[in-house]
C-alpha positions as CSV (number, residue, x, y, z in Angstrom):
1,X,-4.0,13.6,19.0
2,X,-3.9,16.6,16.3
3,X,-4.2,19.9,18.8
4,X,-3.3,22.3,15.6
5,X,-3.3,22.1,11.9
6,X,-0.9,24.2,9.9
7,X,-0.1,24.3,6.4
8,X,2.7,26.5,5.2
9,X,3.5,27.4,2.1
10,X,6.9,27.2,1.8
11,X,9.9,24.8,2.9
12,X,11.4,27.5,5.0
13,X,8.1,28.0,7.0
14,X,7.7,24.6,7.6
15,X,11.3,24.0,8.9
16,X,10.7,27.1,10.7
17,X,7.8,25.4,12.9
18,X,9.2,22.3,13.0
19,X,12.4,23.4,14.6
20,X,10.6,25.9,17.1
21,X,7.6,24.1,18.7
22,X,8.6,20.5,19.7
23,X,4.8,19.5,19.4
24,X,5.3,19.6,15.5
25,X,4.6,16.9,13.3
26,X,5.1,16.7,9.7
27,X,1.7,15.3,7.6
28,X,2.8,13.7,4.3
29,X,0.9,10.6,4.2
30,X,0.6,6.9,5.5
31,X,1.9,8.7,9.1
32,X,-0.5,7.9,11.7
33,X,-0.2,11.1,13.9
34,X,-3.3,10.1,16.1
35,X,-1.8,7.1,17.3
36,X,0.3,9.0,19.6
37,X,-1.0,9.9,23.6
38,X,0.8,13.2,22.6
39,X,-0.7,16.3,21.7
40,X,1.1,17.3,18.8
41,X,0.7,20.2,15.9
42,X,0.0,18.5,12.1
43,X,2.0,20.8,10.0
44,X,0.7,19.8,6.4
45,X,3.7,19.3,3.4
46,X,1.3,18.9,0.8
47,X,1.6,22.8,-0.7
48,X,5.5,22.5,-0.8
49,X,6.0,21.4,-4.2
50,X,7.6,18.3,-2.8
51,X,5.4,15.6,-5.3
52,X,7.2,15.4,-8.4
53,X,8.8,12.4,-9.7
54,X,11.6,13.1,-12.2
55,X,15.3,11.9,-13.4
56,X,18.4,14.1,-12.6
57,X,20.9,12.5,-14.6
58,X,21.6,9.1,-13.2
59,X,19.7,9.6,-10.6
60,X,15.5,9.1,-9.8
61,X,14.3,12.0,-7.3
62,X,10.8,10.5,-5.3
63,X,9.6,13.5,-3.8
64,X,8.2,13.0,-0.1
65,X,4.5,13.7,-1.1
66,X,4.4,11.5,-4.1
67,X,1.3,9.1,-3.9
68,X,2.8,5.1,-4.4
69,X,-0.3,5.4,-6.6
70,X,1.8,8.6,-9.0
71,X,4.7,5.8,-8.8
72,X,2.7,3.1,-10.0
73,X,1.6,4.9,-12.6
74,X,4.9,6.9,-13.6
75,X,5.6,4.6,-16.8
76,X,9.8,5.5,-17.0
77,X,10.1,4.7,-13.7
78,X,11.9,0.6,-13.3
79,X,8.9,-1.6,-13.6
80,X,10.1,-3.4,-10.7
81,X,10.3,-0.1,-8.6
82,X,6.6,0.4,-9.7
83,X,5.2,-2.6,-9.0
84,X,6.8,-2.8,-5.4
85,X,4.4,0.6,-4.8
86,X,1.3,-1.7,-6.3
87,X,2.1,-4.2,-4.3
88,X,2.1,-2.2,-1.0
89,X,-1.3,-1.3,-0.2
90,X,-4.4,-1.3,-2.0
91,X,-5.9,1.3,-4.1
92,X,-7.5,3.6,-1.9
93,X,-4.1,3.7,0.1
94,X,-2.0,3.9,-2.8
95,X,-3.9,7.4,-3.3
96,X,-3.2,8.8,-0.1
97,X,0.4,7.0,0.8
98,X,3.4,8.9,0.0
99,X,6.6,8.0,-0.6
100,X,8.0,9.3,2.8
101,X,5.0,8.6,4.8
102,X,5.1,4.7,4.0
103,X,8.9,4.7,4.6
104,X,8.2,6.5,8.2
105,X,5.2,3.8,9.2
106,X,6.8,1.3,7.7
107,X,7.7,-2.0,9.6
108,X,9.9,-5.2,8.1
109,X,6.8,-6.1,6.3
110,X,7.0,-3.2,3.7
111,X,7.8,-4.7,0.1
112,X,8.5,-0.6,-0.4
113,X,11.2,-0.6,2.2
114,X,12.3,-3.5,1.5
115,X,12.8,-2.5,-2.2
116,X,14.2,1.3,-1.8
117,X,17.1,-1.0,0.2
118,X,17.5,-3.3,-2.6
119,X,18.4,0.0,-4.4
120,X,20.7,1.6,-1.5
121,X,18.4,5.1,-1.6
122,X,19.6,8.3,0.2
123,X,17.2,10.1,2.0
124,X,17.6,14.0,1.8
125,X,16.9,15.5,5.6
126,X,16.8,19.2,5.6
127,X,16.3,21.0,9.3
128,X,15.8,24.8,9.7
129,X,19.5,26.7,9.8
130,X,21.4,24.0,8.7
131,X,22.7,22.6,5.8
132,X,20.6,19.7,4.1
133,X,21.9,15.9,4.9
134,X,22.0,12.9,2.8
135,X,21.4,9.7,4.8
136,X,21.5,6.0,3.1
137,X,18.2,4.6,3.7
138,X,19.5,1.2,5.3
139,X,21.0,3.7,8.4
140,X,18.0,5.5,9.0
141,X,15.3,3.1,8.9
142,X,16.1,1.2,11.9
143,X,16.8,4.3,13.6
144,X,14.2,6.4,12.7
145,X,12.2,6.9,15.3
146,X,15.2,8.0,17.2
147,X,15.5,10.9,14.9
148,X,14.8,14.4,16.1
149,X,11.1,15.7,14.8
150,X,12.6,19.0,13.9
151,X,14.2,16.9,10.5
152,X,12.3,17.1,7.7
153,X,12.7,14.8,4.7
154,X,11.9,16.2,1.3
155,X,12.9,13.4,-1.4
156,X,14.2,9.9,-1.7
157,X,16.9,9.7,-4.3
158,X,18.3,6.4,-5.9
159,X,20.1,5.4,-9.1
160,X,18.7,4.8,-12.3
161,X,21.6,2.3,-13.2
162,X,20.8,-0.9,-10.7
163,X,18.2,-3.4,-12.5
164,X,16.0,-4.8,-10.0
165,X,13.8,-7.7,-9.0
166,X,11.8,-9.5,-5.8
167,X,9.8,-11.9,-4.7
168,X,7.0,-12.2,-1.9
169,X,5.8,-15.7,0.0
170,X,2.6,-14.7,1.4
171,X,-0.7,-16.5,2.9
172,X,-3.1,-15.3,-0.1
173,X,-1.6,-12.4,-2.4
174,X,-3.9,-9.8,-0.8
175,X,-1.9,-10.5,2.6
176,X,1.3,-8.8,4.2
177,X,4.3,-10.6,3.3
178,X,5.7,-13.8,5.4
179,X,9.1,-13.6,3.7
180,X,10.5,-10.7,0.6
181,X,13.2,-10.8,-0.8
182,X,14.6,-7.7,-3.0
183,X,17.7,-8.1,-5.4
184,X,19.3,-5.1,-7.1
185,X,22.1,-5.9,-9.5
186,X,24.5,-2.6,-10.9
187,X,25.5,-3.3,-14.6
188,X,29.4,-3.6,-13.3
189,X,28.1,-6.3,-10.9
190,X,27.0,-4.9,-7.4
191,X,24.6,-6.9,-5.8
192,X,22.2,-6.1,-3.0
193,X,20.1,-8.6,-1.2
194,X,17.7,-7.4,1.7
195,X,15.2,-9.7,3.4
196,X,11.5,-8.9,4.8
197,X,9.3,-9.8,6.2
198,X,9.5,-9.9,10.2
199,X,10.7,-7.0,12.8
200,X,10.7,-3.3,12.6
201,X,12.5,-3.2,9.7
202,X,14.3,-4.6,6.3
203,X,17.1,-6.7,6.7
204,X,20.5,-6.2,4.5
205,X,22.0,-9.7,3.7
206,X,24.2,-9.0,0.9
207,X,26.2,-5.6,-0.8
208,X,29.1,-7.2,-2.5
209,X,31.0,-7.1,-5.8
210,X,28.9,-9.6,-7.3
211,X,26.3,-12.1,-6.4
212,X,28.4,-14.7,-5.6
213,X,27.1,-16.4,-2.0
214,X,24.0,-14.3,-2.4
215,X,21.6,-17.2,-1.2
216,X,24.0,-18.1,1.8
217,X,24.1,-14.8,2.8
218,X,19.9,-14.7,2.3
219,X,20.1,-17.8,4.7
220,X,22.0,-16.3,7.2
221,X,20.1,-13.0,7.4
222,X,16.9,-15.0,8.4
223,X,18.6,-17.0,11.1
224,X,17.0,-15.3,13.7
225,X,13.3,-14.5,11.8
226,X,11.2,-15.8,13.9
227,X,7.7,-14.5,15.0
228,X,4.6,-15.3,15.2
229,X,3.7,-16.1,11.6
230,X,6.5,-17.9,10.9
231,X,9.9,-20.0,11.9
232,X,12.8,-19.0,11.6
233,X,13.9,-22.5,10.1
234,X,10.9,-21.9,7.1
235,X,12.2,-18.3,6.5
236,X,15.8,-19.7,6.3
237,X,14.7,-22.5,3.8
238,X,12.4,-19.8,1.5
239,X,14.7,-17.4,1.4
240,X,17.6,-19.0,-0.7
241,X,15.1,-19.8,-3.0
242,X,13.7,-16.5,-3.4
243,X,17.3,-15.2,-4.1
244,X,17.7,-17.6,-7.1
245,X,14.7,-16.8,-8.9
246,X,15.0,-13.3,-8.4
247,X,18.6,-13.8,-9.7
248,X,17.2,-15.9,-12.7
249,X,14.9,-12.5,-13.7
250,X,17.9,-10.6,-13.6
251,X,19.8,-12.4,-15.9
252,X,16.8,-12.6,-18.4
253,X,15.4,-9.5,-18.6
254,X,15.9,-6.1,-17.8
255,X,14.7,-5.6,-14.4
C-alpha cells in the first residue's frame, strides 16, 4: 500500500528519491502500486514536464506521462499508432493511462505493447548519477519487473519512417484481445511481425529484410499460445491470416 506521497518538481529530485529509499515507486499512470503487500513511497512524475508528444527529426518522442487519450487525439501522429492507444482501454482510462504506465502493467494482451514492438521503440531509462540508457522495448518488456526501482523511464522514442498496421480477433470488440497481430514495414523493406494476445508479454515473430515468410513465421510464434481462452492450434491458424491482411493494408495505403 501507498505509505508516502511525494511529488518533486524536478527530474533530479525524483531520481534522487528513487535511488535513496528502496520503498520508492514512480506514479505515472495505469501502474497499480496498491496491488503490492509492500509498503512503498508514491513519488508523483506528473510535474516533470515529461507529457509532451513531439517529432525530433525522424524520430516521435512519447513522453512517459502522455495520456493514450493526448495520443489518440495527437492528429500527426501514424493513424495506426493512434488508434492502437483507442483501442486499449476505454475512455475514462485513456484519460488517466500514460504511455509508460500502460507499458509497465501491461501483459501479452496489450494492443499498445504489442504495437510499440511492431515499431522496435527504445525506452529512455535515466537513474540518479548515471548516464541515461536506451533500451529496445522488445528486451525490456519481458524483463521488466526484474528491473531495479531506482530506473526511471522518461520517454518512448520510435521512428517516424515504418508504416504500420494490426489486427485484433476478439470475443465482442469491447473485449481484451484473443490473438493481435502488429506489422510495421520500413520504406526500404524491414518488416516486423509481433503476436498478442496470451502470456506476460508480446511476442516477436518476424524482423527481417522484407516480409517474405512473414505468416510462417506468425505461425510459428503461436505454437505454444495456449491458455485458457484459446488453443494454441486456433491461434496458429488466425494468426497467418491476420499477417496477410495486415500486409494487404500496407501495400494499399499508407499506414
Amino acid at each position: 500500500m501507498i505509505r508516502e506521497y511525494l511529488r518533486p518538481k524536478t527530474l533530479e529530485e525524483a531520481l534522487r528519491l528513487l535511488a535513496e529509499r528502496a520503498e520508492a515507486r514512480p506514479l505515472a499512470g495505469g501502474m497499480v502500486l496498491t496491488a503490492t503487500k509492500e509498503d512503498v513511497v508514491a513519488v508523483d512524475l506528473q510535474d516533470l514536464g515529461l507529457s509532451t508528444l513531439r517529432r525530433e527529426g525522424a524520430e516521435w518522442v512519447l513522453g512517459a506521462t502522455a495520456t493514450l487519450q493526448a495520443v489518440y487525439e495527437h492528429e500527426a501522429l501514424l493513424e495506426a499508432l493512434r488508434e492502437l492507444a483507442h483501442r486499449e482501454f476505454p475512455y475514462p482510462q485513456r484519460n488517466q493511462a500514460t504511455v509508460v504506465g500502460t507499458l509497465v502493467a501491461a501483459d501479452g494482451r496489450s494492443v499498445w505493447a504489442t504495437g510499440l514492438m511492431a515499431l522496435d521503440a527504445r525506452l529512455v531509462l535515466h537513474r540518479w548519477g548515471q548516464e541515461p540508457q536506451t533500451v529496445p522495448i522488445g528486451d525490456w518488456l519481458p524483463l521488466r519487473h526484474e528491473w531495479h526501482p531506482g530506473w526511471l523511464i522518461t520517454e518512448v522514442r520510435l521512428s517516424a519512417a515504418p508504416r504500420l498496421a494490426w489486427e485484433v480477433v476478439a470475443r465482442s470488440p469491447a473485449d481484451r484481445p484473443l490473438l493481435i497481430v502488429a506489422v510495421a514495414r520500413w520504406p526500404r523493406g524491414r518488416t516486423r511481425v509481433v503476436l498478442g494476445g496470451w502470456g506476460d508479454a508480446p511476442h516477436l515473430a518476424l524482423d527481417g529484410p522484407t516480409a517474405d515468410g512473414a505468416d510462417i513465421a506468425a505461425r510459428n510464434a503461436a505454437y505454444d499460445a495456449q491458455d485458457h481462452l484459446a488453443s494454441a492450434e486456433y491461434r496458429r491458424e488466425v494468426a497467418p491470416v491476420l499477417v496477410r491482411r495486415c500486409l494487404e493494408k500496407l501495400e494499399g495505403t499508407n499506414g
